[in-house]
C-alpha positions, 0 to 999 in steps of 0.5 A: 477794236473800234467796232468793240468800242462803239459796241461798249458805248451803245451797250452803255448808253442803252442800259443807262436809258432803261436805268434812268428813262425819263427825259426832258427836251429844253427849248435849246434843244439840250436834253437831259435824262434821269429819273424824275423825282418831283415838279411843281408850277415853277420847276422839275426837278430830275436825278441824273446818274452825272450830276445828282439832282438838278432843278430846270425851269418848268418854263424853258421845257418844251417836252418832257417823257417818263418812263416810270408812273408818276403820281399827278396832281391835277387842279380841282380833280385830285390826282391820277397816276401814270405815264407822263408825256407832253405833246402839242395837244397838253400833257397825257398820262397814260394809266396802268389800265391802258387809258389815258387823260390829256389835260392842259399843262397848267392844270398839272400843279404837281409831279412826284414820284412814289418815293416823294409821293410817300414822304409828302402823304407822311407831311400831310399826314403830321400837318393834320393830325400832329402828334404831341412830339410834333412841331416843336421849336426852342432852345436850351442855353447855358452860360458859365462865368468864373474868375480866381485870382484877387476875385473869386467868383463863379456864375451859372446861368441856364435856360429852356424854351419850347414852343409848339404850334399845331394848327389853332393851339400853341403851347409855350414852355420856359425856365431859368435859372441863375446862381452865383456865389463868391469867396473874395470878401466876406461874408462868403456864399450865394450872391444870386439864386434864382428859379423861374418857370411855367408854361402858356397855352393859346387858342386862335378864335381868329385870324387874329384874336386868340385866348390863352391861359397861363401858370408860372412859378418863381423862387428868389433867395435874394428876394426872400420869396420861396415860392410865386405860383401865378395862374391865369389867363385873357384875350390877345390879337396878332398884331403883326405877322409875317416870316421875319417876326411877329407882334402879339399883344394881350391882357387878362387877369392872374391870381397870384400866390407869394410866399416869403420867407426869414432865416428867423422864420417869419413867413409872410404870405400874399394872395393877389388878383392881378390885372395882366397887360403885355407884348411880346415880339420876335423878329429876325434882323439881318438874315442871321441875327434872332431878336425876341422881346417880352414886356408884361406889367401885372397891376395889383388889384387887391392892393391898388397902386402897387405892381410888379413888372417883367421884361426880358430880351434876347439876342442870338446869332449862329455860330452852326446850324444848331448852335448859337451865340446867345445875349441875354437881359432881364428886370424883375421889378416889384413896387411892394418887396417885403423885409426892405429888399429892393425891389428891382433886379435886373441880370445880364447874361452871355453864352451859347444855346442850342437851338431845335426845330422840327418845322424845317423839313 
């Protein structure tokens, strides 16, 4: 019986080498047994049939053998492929043609095997010839308010925005919209309608200057404006860049067209040329809390001393992975509103936004 045992054991243990043949030496003599599946200057890490992946420090190993073909990359030479064992005299890969290459181990930046090898060419691939549903980032928002009772009200706030950089371009997408009616006193109806959206092209010429070009649309019931399109473009500089944030600042010019509107059918309509100066930053603070804020001031050039200005900031924490809880301000200002309207409206806005982005892989 005992002998059936220790027959089992070693029958087992055989048949989990020839599954799972590549093996690491640590320098406390410990050694573990797997399926290497990828290793870079820092670490290795190895799939073992009783605790799944596990990542060692390159450093702690003093041996390490594969049983599979490995692809290597080597610094400065490419890459080569094969059997990988490591010895005093540095590491040896061993080709299918029965050669083999000794190099010094920090000449090894990486190890992969085919299944990673195919994933990482697929990246490589995507990072140098993106396709245009490539590396998009963004979110959609939704917030919803509504009260019965002594006050009647309902408001709806909704809102997009899509950025994706690829290489030199980036290109910017964004929409709002705002609507809220109420039944409490009269006259009853719409107390807020808005739309707003466009999109922004920019180029990098520099690790810090870049040009841009830009085309927005707007409608405001409450303004009396049926329609705002706005095209343009200028010169900007990367301020400040790091993973936590970012710092853009730019200028340039518009060519804006307003068209406004009566009940009674007095249109009034405005071509404009427009200087452009603006900022815009991100940053996240505290791990977790994502901040963004835009500032644009539009000086009117075709009637000098009058101006319109933009300026909106956000504030988001996640709730999932992909979800969000999402506050919202925005101020409008024009020097010049037609009919007597004011020429200020500012929107505060809560709710939660779904958040996408393909550049975490």
């Amino acid at each position: 019986m005992k002998k059936a045992a220790s027959l089992s054991f070693f029958l087992v243990c055989g048949l989990a080498a020839t599954l799972f043949g590549d093996q690491i030496t640590l320098k406390n003599g410990d050694r573990v047994s797997g399926k290497i599946v990828t290793a870079d200057d820092k670490t290795v890490v190895i799939k073992t049939e009783y605790a799944g992946d596990v990542k060692i420090d390159r450093s702690s190993i003093t041996n390490l053998t594969t049983d599979q073909v490995l692809n290597v990359t080597l610094k400065d030479t490419g890459k080569v492929q094969g059997k990988v064992e490591t010895s005093a005299d540095g590491v040896q890969v061993k080709k299918a043609d029965g050669t083999a290459v000794t190099v010094k181990p920090e000449v090894v930046t990486n190890l992969r095997d085919d299944a990673s090898q195919k994933a990482f060419d697929r990246e490589e691939e995507r990072l140098h010839h993106p396709r245009l549903n490539d590396f998009w980032a963004g979110f959609v928002s939704l917030g919803i308010a509504n009260s019965s009772g002594n006050s009647i009200t309902t408001t709806v706030s909704t809102a997009a925005s899509a950025t994706r950089i690829a290489g030199k371009n980036k290109l910017s997408l964004n929409f709002a919209q705002l609507y809220a009616t109420q039944s409490t006193t009269p006259p009853h109806g719409q107390t807020a309608n808005k739309v707003s959206g466009g999109f922004r092209i920019d180029r990098d010429i520099s690790k810090r200057l870049f040009v841009y070009g830009n085309n927005g649309y707007d409608y405001d019931k409450f303004q009396d404006l049926d329609l705002r399109v706005v095209v343009g473009g200028g010169f900007g500089y990367h301020a400040w860049a790091s993973k936590k944030g970012y710092l853009d600042v730019f200028g340039g010019g518009n060519w804006n067209r307003e068209k406004y509107s009566k009940v009674d059918n007095t249109n009034i309509v405005r071509q404009i040329g427009e200087v452009v100066v603006g900022q815009e930053m991100g940053y996240q603070a505290l791990s977790k809390l994502k901040l963004f804020e835009k500032l644009t001031l539009f000086p009117n050039m075709s009637d000098t001393g009058e101006y319109r200005m933009n300026f909106d900031a956000t504030a988001s924490v996640p709730v999932m992975k992909w979800l969000e809880l999402n506050f919202g301000f925005s101020d409008r200002y024009i020097s010049n509103p037609v009919f007597g309207n004011k020429g200020n409206d500012t929107i505060f806005t809560t709710g939660i936004r779904v958040s996408f982005d393909q550049n975490k892989r």
